[in-house]
C-alpha positions in Angstrom: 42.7 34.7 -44.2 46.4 33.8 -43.9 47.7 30.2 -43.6 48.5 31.3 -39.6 45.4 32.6 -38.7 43.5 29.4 -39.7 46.2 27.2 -38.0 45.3 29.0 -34.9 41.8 28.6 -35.4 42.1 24.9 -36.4 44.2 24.7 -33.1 41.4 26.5 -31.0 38.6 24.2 -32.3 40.5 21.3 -31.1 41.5 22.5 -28.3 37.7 23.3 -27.6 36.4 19.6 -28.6 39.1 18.6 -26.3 38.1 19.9 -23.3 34.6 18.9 -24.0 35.4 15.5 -24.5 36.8 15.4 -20.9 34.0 16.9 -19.2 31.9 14.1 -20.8 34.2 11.7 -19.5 33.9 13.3 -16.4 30.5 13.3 -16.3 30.7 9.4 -17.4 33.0 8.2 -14.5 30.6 10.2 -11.4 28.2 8.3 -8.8 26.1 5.9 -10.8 22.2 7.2 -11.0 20.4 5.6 -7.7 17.9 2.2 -7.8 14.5 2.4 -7.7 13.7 0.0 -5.0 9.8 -2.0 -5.1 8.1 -3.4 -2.2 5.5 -6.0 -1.1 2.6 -5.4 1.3 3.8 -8.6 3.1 0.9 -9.3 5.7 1.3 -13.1 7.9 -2.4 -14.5 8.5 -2.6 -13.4 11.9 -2.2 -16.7 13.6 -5.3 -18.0 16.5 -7.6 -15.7 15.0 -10.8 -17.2 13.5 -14.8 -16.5 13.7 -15.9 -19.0 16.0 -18.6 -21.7 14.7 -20.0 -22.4 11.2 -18.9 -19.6 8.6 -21.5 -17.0 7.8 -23.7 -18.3 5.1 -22.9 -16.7 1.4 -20.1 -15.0 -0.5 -18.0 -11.5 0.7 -16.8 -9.3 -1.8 -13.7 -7.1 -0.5 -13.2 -4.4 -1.9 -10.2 -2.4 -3.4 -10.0 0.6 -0.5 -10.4 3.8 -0.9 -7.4 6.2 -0.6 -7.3 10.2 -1.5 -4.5 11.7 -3.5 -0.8 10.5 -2.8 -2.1 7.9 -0.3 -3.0 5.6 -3.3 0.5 6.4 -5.2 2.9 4.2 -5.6 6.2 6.2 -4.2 6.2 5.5 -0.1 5.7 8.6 1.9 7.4 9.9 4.8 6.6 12.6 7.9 8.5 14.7 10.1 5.6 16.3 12.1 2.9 13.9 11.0 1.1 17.0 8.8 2.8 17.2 6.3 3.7 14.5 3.7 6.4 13.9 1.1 7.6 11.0 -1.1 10.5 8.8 -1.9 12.1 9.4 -5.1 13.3 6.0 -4.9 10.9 3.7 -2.7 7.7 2.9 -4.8 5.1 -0.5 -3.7 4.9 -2.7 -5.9 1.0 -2.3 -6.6 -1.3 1.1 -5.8 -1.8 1.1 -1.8 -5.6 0.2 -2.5 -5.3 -3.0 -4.2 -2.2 -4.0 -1.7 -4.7 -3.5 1.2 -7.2 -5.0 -0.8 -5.4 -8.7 -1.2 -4.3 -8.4 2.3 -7.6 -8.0 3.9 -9.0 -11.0 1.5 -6.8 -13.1 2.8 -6.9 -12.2 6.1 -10.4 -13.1 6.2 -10.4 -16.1 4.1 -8.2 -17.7 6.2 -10.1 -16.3 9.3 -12.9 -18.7 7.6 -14.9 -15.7 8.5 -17.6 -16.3 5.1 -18.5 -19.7 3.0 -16.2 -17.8 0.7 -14.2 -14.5 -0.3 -14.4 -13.4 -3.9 -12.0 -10.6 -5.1 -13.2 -7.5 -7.5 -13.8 -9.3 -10.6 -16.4 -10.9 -9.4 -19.9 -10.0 -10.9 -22.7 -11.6 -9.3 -24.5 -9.9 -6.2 -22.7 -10.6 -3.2 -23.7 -11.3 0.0 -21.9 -9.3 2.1 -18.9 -6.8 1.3 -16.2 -5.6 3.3 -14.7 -2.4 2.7 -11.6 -0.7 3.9 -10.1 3.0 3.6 -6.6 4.5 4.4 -6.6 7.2 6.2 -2.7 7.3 6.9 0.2 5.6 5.1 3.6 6.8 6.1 7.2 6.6 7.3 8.4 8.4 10.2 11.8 9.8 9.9 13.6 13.3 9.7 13.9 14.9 6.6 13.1 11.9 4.8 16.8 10.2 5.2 16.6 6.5 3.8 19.4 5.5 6.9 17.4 7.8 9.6 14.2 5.8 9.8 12.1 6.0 13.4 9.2 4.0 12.5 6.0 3.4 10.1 2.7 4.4 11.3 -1.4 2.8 9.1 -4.0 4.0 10.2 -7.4 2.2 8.3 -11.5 2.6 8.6 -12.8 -0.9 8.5 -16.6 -1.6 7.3 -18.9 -4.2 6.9 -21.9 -4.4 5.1 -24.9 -6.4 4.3 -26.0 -5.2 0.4 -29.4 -6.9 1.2 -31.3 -4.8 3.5 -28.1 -2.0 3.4 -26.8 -2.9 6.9 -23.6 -1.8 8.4 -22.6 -4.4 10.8 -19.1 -3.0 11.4 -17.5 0.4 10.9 -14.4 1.1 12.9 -11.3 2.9 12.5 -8.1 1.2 13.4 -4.3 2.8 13.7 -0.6 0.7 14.6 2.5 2.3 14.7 6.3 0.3 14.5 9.4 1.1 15.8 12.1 0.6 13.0 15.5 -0.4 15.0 17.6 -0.4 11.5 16.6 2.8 10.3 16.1 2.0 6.6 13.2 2.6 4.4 12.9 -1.3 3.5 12.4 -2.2 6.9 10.3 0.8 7.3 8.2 -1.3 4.6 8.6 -4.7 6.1 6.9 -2.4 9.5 4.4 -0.8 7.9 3.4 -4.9 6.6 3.4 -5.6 10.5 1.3 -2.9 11.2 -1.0 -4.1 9.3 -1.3 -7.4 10.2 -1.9 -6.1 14.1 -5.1 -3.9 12.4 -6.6 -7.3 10.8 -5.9 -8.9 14.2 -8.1 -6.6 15.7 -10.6 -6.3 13.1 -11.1 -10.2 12.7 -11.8 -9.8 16.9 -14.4 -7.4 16.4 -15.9 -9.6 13.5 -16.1 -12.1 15.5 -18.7 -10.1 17.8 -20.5 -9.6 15.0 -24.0 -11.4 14.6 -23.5 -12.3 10.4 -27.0 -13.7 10.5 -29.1 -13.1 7.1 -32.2 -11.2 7.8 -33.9 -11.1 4.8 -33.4 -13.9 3.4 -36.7 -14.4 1.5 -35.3 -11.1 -0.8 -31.6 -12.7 -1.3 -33.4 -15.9 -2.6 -35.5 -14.1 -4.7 -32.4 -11.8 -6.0 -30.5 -15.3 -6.7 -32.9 -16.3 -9.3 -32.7 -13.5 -11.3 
């Protein structure tokens, strides 16, 4: 090899590296990666809605709700037509749908002093009575899933109630709210769904409240108590 055929070569190699280096700093100085973004079920007690009288005698366990597939993932999903579904590659709840639902609907009727009192999942003795829930939609309305082109946020749930004693079902409804969203934006699309939710436990505390929550065998939840 002569002395001018490896100059070139040494030439050619940095003149390589070179231009890589630049594409990396290229590469380097381009739109920083998007931010995931977390939300909150945020659910106000519905005010002025309460069981009236004494609270119904025992302990309700409510449950974590069922929900198929994506409806229990975390990423926030958005329709076009209302068939079919897609997520957010940035816009994830904070907790699985089923355990957001769950806390929501515990409070809702805690505060609704709807039982002697409300005991969450972990709890292991028999319970009196147990409130279930299960989401049949979950979504964000919007065209092709823009985060700025938001038209509203639509929950659909099946409420039930049921009395483990003598395997009752005192209440089993379904329930559905839509929400407008003015701003257009996935957050507020969240903050609606929230809303939506807390005009289903409206309506669900009002039908509880028809509901006669009176024990009747009461000899066999004594009996079961001792055990």
């Amino acid at each position: 090899m002569t002395p001018f055929s490896a100059t070139r070569r040494r030439a050619l190699g940095l003149g390589l590296a070179a231009v890589a280096a630049a594409g990396l700093a290229a590469c380097s100085v381009g739109d920083p990666a998007p931010t995931d973004h977390f939300y909150r079920l945020n659910v106000n007690i519905p005010a002025g809605v309460s069981v009236p009288g004494p609270p119904a005698e025992g302990k309700a366990l409510v449950q974590p709700f069922d929900a198929a597939g994506v409806l229990n993932q975390r990423a926030l999903l958005w329709t076009e037509n209302g068939v079919e579904l897609q997520q957010y590659s940035y816009h994830f709840w904070a907790e699985p749908p089923a355990q957001l639902f769950q806390k929501a609907t515990a409070g809702a009727v805690r505060a609704a002093n709807v039982f002697e009192a409300v005991v969450e999942p972990s709890f292991r003795a028999r319970p009196d009575w147990i409130v279930r829930g299960r989401i049949r939609n979950l979504e964000v309305i919007g065209p092709s899933g823009e985060e700025s082109a938001v038209r509203g946020a639509r929950v659909a749930l099946t409420m039930m109630v049921t009395d483990p004693d003598d395997e009752r079902v005192l209440l089993d409804r379904d329930y559905e709210e839509s929400v407008t969203v003015p701003t257009g934006t996935v957050s507020a699309a969240a903050a609606a769904i929230g809303a939506a939710t807390e005009g289903i436990l409206a309506r669900f505390l009002q039908d509880l409240a028809q509901v006669d929550l009176t024990k009747r065998n009461a000899l066999r939840r004594s009996t079961d108590r001792r055990r």
